[in-house]
C-alpha positions as CSV (number, residue, x, y, z in Angstrom):
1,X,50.9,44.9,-55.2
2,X,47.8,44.4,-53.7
3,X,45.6,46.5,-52.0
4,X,44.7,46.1,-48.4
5,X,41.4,47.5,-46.8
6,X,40.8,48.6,-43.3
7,X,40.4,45.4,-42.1
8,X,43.4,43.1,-43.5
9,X,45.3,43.5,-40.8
10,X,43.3,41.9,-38.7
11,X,43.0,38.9,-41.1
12,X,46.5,38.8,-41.3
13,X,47.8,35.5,-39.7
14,X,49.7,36.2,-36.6
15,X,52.8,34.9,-34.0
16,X,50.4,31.8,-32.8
17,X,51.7,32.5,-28.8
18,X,50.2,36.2,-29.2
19,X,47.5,35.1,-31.3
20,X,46.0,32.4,-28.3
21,X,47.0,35.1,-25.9
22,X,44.1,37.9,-27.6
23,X,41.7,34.4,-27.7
24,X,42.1,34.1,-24.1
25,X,41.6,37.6,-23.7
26,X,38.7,37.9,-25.6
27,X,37.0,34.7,-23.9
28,X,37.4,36.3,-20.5
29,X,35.9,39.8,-21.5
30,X,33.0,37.7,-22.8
31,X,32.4,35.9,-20.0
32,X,32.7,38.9,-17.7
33,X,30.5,40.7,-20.1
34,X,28.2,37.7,-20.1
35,X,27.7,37.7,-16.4
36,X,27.6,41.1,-15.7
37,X,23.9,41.4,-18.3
38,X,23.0,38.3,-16.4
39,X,23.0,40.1,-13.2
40,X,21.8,43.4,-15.1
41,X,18.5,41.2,-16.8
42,X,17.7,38.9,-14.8
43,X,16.0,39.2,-11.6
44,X,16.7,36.8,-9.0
45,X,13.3,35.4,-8.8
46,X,10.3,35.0,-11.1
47,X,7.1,33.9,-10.6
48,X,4.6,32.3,-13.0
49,X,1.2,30.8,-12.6
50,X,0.2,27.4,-12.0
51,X,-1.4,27.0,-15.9
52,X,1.5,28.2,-17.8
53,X,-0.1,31.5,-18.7
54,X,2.9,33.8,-18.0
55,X,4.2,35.9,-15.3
56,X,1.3,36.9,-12.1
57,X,3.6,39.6,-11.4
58,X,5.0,42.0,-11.4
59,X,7.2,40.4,-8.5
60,X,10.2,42.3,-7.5
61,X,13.3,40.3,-5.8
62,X,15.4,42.5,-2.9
63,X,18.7,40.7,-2.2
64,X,19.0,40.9,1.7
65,X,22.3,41.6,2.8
66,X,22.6,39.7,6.2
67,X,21.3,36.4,6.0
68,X,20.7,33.9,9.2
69,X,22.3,30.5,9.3
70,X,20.4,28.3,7.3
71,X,18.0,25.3,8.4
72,X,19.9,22.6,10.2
73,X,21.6,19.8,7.9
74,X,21.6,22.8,4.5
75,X,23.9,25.4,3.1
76,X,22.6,28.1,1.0
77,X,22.5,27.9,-2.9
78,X,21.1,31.4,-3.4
79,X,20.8,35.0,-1.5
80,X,18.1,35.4,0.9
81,X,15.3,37.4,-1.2
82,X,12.8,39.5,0.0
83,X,9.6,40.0,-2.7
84,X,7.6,42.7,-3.1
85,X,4.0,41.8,-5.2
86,X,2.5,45.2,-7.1
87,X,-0.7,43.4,-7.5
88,X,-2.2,40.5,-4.9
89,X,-1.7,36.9,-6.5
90,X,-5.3,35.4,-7.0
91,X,-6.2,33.0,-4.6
92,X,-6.8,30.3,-7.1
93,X,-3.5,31.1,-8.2
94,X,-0.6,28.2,-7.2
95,X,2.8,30.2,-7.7
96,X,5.6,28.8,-9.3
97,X,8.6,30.3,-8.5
98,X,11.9,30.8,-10.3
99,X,14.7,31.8,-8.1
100,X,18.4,32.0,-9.5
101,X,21.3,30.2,-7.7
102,X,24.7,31.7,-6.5
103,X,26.1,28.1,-6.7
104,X,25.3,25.6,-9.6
105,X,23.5,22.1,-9.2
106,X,23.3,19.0,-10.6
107,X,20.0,17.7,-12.3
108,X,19.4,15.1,-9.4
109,X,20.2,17.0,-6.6
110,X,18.2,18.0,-3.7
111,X,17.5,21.4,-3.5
112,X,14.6,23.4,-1.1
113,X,13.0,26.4,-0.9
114,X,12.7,28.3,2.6
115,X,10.9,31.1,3.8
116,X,12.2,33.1,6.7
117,X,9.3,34.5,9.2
118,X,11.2,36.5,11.8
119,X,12.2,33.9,14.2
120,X,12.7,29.9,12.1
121,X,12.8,28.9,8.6
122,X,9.7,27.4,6.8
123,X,9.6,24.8,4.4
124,X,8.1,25.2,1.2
125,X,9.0,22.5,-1.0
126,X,11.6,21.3,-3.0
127,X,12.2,22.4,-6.0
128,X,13.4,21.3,-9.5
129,X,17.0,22.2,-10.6
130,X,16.6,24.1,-14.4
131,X,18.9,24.0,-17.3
132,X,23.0,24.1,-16.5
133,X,21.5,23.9,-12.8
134,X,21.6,27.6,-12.5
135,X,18.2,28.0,-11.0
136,X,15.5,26.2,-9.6
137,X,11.7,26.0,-9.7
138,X,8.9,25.0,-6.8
139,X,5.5,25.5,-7.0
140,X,4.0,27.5,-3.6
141,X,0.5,27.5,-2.0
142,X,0.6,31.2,-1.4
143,X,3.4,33.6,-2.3
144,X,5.8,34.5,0.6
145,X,7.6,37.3,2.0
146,X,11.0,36.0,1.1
147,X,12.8,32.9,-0.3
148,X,15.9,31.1,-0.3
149,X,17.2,28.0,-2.2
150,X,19.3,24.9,0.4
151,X,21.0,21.9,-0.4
152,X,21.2,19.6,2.1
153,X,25.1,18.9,3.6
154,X,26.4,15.2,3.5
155,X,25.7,13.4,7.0
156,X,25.7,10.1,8.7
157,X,22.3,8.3,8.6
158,X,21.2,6.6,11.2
159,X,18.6,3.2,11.4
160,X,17.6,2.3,14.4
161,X,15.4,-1.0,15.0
162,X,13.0,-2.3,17.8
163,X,13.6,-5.7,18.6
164,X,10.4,-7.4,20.9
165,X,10.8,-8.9,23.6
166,X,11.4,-12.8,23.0
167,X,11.7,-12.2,19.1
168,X,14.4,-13.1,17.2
169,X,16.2,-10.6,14.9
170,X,15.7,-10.9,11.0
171,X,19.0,-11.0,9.3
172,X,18.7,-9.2,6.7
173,X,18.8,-6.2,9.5
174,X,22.1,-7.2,10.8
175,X,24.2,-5.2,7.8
176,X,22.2,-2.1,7.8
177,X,21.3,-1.2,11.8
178,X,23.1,1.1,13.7
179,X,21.8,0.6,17.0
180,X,19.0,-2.5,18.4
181,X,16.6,-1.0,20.5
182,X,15.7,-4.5,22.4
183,X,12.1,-4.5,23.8
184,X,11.2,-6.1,27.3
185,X,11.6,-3.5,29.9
186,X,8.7,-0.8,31.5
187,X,8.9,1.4,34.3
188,X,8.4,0.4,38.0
189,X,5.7,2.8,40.3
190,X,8.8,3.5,42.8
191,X,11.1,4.6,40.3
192,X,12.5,1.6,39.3
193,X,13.1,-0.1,35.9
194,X,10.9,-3.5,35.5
195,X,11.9,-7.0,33.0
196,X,14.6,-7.6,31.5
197,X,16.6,-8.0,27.8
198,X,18.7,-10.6,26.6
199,X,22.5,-10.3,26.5
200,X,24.0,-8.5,23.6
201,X,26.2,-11.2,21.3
202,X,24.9,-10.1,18.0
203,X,28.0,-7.8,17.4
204,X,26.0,-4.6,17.1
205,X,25.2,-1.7,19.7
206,X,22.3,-2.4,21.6
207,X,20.5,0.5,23.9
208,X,17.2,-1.4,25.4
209,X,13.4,0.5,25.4
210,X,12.0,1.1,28.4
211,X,8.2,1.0,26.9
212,X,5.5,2.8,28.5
213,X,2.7,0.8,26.3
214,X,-0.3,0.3,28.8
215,X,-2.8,3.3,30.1
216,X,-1.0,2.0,33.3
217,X,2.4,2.4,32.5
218,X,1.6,5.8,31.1
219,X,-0.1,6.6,34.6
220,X,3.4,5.4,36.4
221,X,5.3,7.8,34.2
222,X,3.4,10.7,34.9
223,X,3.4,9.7,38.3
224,X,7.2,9.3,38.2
225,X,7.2,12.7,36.6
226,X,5.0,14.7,39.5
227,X,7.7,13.5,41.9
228,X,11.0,15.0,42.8
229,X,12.2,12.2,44.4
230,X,10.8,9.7,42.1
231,X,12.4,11.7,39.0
232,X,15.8,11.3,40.7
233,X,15.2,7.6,41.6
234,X,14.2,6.8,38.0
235,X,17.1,8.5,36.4
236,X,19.5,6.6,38.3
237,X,17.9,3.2,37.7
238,X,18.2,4.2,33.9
239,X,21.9,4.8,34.2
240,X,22.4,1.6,36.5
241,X,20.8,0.0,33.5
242,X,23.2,1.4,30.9
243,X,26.1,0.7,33.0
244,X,26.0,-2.2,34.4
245,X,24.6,-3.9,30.8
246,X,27.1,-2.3,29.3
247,X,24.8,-0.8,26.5
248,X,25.2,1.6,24.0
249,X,22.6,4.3,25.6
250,X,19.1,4.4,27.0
251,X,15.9,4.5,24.5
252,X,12.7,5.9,25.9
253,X,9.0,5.4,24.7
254,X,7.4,7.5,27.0
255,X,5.2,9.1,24.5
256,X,1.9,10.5,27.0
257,X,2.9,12.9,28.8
258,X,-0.2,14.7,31.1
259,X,-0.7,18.3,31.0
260,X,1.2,20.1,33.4
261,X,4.2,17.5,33.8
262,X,5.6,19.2,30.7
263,X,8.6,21.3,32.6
264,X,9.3,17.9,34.5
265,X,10.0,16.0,31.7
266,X,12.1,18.3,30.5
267,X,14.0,18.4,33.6
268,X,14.0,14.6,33.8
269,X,15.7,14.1,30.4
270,X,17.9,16.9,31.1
271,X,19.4,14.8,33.8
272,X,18.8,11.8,32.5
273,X,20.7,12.9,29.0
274,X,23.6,14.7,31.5
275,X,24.4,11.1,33.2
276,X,24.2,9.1,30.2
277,X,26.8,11.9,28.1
278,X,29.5,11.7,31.3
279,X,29.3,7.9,30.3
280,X,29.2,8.2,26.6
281,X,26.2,6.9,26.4
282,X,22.9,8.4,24.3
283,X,19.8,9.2,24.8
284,X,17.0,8.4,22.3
285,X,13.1,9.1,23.1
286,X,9.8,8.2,21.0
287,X,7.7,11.5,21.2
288,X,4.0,11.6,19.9
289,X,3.8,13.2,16.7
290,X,2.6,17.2,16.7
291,X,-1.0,17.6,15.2
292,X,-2.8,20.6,14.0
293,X,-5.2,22.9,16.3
294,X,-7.2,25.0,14.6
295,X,-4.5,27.5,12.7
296,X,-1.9,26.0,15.6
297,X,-0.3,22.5,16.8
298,X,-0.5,20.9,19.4
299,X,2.7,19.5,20.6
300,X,0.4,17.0,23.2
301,X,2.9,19.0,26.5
302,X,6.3,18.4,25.1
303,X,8.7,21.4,24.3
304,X,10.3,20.1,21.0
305,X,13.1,23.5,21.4
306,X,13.8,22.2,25.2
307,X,13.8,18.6,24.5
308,X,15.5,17.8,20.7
309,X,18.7,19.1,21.9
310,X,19.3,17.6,25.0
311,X,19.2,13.7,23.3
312,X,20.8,12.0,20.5
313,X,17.8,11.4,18.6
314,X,13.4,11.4,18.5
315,X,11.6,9.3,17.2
316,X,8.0,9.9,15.3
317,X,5.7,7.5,15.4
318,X,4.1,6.3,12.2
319,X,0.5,7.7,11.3
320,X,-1.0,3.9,11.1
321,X,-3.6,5.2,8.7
322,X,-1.8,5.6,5.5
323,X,-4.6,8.1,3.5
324,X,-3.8,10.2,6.2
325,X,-0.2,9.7,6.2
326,X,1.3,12.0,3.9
327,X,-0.5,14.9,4.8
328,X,-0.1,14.2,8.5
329,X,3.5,13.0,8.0
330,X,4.7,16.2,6.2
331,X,3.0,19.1,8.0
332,X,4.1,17.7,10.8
333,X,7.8,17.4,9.6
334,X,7.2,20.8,8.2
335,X,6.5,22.1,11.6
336,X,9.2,20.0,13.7
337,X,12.2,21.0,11.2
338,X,11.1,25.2,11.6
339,X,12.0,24.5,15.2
340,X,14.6,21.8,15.7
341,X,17.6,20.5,13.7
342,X,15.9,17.8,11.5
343,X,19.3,15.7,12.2
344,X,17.8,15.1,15.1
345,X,14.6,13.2,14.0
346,X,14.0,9.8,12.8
347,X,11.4,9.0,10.9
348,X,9.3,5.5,11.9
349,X,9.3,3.0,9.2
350,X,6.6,0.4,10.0
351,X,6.7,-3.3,8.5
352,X,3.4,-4.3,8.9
353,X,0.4,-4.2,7.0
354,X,-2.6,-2.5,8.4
355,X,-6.5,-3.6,8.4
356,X,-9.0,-0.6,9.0
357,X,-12.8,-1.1,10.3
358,X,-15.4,0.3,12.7
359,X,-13.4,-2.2,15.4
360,X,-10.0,-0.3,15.2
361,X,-6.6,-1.1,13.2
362,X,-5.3,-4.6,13.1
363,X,-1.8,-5.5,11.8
364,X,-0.8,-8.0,9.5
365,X,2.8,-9.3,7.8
366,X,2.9,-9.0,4.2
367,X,1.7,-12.7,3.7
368,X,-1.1,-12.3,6.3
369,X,-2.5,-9.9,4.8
370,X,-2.3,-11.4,1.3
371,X,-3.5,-14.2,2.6
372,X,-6.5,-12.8,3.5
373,X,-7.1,-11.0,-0.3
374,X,-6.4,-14.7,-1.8
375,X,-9.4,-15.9,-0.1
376,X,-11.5,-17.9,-2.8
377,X,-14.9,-19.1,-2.9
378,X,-17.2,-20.6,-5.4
379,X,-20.8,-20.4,-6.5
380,X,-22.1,-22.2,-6.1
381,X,-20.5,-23.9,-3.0
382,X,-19.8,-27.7,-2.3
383,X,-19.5,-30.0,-5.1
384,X,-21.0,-30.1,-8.6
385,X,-21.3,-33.1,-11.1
386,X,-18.9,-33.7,-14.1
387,X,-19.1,-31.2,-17.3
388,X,-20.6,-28.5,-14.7
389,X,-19.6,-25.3,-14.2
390,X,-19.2,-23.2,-11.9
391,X,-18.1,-19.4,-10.9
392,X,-14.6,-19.1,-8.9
393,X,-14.1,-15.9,-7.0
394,X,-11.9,-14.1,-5.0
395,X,-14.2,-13.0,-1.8
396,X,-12.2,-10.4,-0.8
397,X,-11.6,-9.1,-4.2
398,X,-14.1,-8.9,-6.5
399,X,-16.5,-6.6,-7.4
400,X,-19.9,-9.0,-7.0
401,X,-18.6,-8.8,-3.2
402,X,-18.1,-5.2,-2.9
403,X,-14.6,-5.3,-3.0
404,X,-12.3,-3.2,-5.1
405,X,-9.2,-5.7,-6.1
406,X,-5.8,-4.9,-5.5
407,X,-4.9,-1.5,-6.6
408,X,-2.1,1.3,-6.3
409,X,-3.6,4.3,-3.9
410,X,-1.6,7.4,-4.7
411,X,-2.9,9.3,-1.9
412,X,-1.5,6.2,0.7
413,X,1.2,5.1,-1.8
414,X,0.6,1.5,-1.1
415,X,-1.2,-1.2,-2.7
416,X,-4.1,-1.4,-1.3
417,X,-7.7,-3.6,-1.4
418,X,-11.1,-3.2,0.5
419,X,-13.8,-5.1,0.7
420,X,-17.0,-5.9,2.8
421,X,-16.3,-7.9,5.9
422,X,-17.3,-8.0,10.1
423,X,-19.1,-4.6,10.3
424,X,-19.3,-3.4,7.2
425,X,-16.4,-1.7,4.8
426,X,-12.9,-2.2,5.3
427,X,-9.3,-1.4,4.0
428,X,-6.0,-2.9,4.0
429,X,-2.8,-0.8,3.1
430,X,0.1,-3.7,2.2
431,X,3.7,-2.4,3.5
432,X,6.3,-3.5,0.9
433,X,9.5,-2.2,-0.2
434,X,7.0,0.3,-2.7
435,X,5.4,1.7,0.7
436,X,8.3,2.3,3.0
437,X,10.1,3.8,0.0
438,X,8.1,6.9,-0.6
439,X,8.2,7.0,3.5
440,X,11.6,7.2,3.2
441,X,12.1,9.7,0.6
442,X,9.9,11.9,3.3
443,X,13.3,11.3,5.5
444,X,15.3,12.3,2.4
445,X,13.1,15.0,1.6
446,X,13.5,16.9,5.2
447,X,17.0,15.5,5.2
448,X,16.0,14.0,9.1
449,X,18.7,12.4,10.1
450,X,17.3,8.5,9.9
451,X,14.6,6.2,10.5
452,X,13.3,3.9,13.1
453,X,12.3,0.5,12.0
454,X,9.2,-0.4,14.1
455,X,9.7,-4.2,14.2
456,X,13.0,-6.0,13.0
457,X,12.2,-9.3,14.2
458,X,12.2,-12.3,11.9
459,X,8.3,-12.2,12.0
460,X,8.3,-8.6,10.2
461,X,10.6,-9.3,7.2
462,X,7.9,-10.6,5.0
463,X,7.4,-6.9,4.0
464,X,11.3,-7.0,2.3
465,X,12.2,-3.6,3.0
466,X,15.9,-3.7,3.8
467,X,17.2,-3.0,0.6
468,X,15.8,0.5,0.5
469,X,16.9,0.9,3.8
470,X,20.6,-0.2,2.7
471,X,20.4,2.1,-0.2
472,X,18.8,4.9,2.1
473,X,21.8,4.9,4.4
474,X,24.3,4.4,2.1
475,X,23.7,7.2,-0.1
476,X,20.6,9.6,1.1
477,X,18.8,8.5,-1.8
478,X,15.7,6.1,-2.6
479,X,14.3,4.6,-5.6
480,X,10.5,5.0,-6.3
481,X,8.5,2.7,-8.0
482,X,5.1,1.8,-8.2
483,X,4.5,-1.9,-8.7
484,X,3.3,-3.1,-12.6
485,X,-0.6,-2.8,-12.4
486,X,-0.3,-6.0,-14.3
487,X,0.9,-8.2,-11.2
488,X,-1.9,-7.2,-9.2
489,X,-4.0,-9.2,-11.2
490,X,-5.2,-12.1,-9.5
491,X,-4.1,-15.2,-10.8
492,X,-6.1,-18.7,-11.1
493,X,-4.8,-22.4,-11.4
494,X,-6.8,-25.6,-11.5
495,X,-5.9,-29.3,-11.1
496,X,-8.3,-30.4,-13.6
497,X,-11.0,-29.4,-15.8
498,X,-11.3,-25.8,-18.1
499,X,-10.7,-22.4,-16.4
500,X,-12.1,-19.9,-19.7
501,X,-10.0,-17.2,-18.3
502,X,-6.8,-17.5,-15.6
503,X,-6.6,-13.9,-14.1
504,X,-9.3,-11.4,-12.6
505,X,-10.5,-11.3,-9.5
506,X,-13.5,-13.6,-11.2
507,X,-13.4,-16.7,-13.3
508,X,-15.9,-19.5,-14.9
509,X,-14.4,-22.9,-14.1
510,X,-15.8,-26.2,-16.3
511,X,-15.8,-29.6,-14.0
512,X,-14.0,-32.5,-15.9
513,X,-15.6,-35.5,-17.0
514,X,-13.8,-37.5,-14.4
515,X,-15.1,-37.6,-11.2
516,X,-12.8,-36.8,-8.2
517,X,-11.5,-33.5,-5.8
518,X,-10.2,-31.1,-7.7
519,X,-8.5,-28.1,-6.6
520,X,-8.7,-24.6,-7.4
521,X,-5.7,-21.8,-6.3
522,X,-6.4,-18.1,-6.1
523,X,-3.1,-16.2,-6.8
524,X,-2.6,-12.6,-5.9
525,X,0.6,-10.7,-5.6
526,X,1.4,-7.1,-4.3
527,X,4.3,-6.9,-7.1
528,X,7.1,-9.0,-6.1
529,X,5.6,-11.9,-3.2
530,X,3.2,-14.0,-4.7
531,X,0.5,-16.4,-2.3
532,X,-2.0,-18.6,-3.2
533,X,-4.9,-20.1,-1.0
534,X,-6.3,-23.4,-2.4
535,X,-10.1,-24.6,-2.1
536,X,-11.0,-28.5,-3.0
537,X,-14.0,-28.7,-5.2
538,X,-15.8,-32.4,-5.1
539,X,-17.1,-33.2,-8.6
540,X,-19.6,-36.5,-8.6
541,X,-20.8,-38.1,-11.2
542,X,-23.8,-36.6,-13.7
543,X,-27.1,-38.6,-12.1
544,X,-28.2,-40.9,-15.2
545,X,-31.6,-39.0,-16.4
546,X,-34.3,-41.8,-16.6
547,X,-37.1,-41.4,-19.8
């Protein structure tokens, strides 16, 4: 008979019902056990410094106990945590924070950090999710008081497009618009509403613009808005407008507003928005964008917390400029959303490519403005004789001229190319499906609750941007990509003769022996549309040389 030690009967094979029942057990005491030393060792925020050196601390993470209803458009992922630094964080010093979740995330979702001062939540970027999606990290400019971690709630997006007056619609906008705003109407100095827009038959909701463009119209708003009577006149030619067009709702661009008309604007969309809502009608308005004041902004005598929930939607004007846009664009955004639900903002999306120079901004469709960096000369000009050569070059591009060739700008996030032209330096940002993209992942970013298309006439779809519109709607998402460096090479073709290189923004071109006009195409591409601009080159016959 064998002997059995202290532990055989525990080796001993057993009934396999109660066996699984003891696994079961045992794999629920573990994972209780498991979470309880989680919440025992780690803390539910860490912070580390910006060069991977280790913890800055020693940080210490409070769990507040009441916290306030989270940013418009989120729900919370973590606590509320108040942190308490030992030692100050070195103002060189960029936080990283680590901050543990309450509910788990997928990789690719969206999740922010918030502060809470008080009175609003602040913005202070979004973070990454971390393995299993348990926690997430964000790098900070300074360390805050407290933070919290939001996902944003599904929602309807909305796309809203400007139609000019006289224009006809692009296509391509007919599957993804939710509402035309149709262009060709102003307001009248006695209160009335001036022009007119072209019956709706497209099939899709149509709420006409009553633009404000001129220093004159402006004047007549304000002037509208300093008068009782006028104020009351106006609103009811609006909703004579809606009602008797049948239209979806009323869109305003009334944008300058002077100082001390800000209460009456609010109480002119407040009984503007009141009329149009017995109706069923809405009520969108194009407000100028905030910009900072010192260690303030200026909201340019509009009050955003009065206004944003009076009307279905605002919209923000683009920042034209696009090496200012992204830092303009987002502190802005980050100072709208503290204050009003960010489903009530739509984010402009602009189709046209700008031109910078000491006379102002000009605009430009996608193949305008190629247009203009496929511009090719040769030196030296006019015609040469057979077996000569010559140098091709494109005069907007190429360095001999001053000019930089196409490139990707990270800071504007757009190809762009500048050169030397009327009065000195200049720079063109190209929109494309690339630029509007990272626009729109600003909207997806501060989860806003659509965009704006400036211009969806037929004239503006050069730029090809409807597909990351579709895909913005559809899902809240949007693909970035940067264009291959490669296709921004400029391109050369020739009808005859020896080119001894085809791309760069410069080439050496060798004249056949035949005499004739030969033709010479400078191609240049922004990544997906290609243009070429042609220049004839006369090539005579070598002069016999007499002894």
């Amino acid at each position: 008979m064998e002997d059995k030690g202290p532990f055989n009967r525990i080796l001993q094979s057993e009934p396999l019902k109660d066996r699984d029942r003891a696994a079961v057990v045992i794999v629920v005491l573990g994972i209780v056990l498991g979470l309880v030393l989680l919440i025992l060792v780690l803390p539910p925020v860490s912070i580390f410094s910006d060069d991977d050196s280790g913890e800055t601390g020693p940080v210490s993470g409070q769990i507040v106990d009441d916290m306030p209803p989270p940013p418009a458009g989120f729900e919370a992922v973590s606590p509320l945590i108040e942190l308490d630094s030992v030692e100050p964080v070195g103002p060189n010093v960029h936080p990283r924070l680590t901050v543990n979740l309450s509910v788990s995330v997928s990789d690719n979702e969206l999740v922010v950090l918030y502060t809470y001062d008080g009175d609003s939540w602040r913005r202070l970027g979004e973070a990454v999710p971390l393995a299993d999606g348990n926690a997430v990290q964000a790098e900070v400019t300074v360390l805050p008081a407290n933070v919290a971690a939001f996902r944003p709630v599904e929602q309807t997006r909305t796309i809203l497009g400007s139609l000019p007056a006289g224009s006809d619609l692009d296509p391509n906008a007919l599957v993804g618009l939710t509402t035309l705003n149709a262009q060709g109407l102003r307001p009248g100095a006695d209160g009335s509403v001036i022009g007119t827009v072209p019956p709706n038959d497209l099939g899709i909701p149509v709420a006409p613009t009553i633009l404000a463009a001129s220093s004159a119209d402006a004047q007549t708003v304000n002037s509208i808005l300093a008068s009782p009577e006028l104020r009351a006149t106006h609103v009811q030619a609006l909703l004579d407008l809606a009602t008797n067009g049948s239209f979806a709702g009323v869109d305003l661009d009334y944008r300058t507003i002077d100082a001390g008309n800000e209460d009456a604007f609010t109480s002119f969309v407040e009984s503007l928005s009141s009329g149009l809502r017995r109706e069923g009608r809405t009520l969108t308005l194009t407000l100028p964008l905030p910009i900072r004041d010192g260690g303030g902004w200026n909201t340019q005598n509009v009050d955003w917390e009065a206004i944003a929930p009076l009307v279905t939607a605002i919209k923000l004007p683009p920042v034209v400029e696009q090496d200012r846009y992204v830092i303009e664009m987002e502190g802005a955004l980050g100072f709208l959303t503290s204050r009003v639900a960010s489903s009530k903002l739509l984010l402009a999306i602009d189709p046209y490519s700008h031109e910078r120079g000491v006379d102002g901004l000009q605009s430009y469709t996608l193949i305008e403005a190629l247009g203009l960096a496929s511009t090719p000369v040769t030196r030296p000009s006019g015609s040469i004789a057979t077996g000569e050569t010559l140098v091709a070059l494109g005069l907007n591009l190429s360095g001999e001229t001053g000019a930089s060739g196409l490139v990707w700008d990270d800071t504007a996030r757009a190809v762009t190319f500048s050169y030397t032209g009327p009065g000195g330096a200049r720079v063109v940002w190209l929109a494309n499906v690339f630029s509007e993209a990272f626009k729109l992942d600003l909207a997806r970013q501060f989860q806003l609750g659509g965009v704006s298309v400036q211009d969806v006439s037929q004239a503006s779809q050069d730029a090809g941007i409807w597909p990351a519109l579709l895909q913005y709607a559809e899902t809240g998402t949007v693909t970035l990509v940067k264009p291959n460096g490669a296709l921004l090479t400029p391109r050369w073709e020739v009808s005859g003769g020896v080119l001894e290189s085809t791309a760069g923004p410069v080439v050496t071109w060798r004249a056949p022996d035949e005499p004739g006009t030969y033709v010479l195409t400078l191609i240049v591409s922004d990544g997906l549309t290609h243009v070429g601009q042609e220049l004839s080159v006369p090539v005579q016959p070598r002069l016999a040389v007499t002894p």
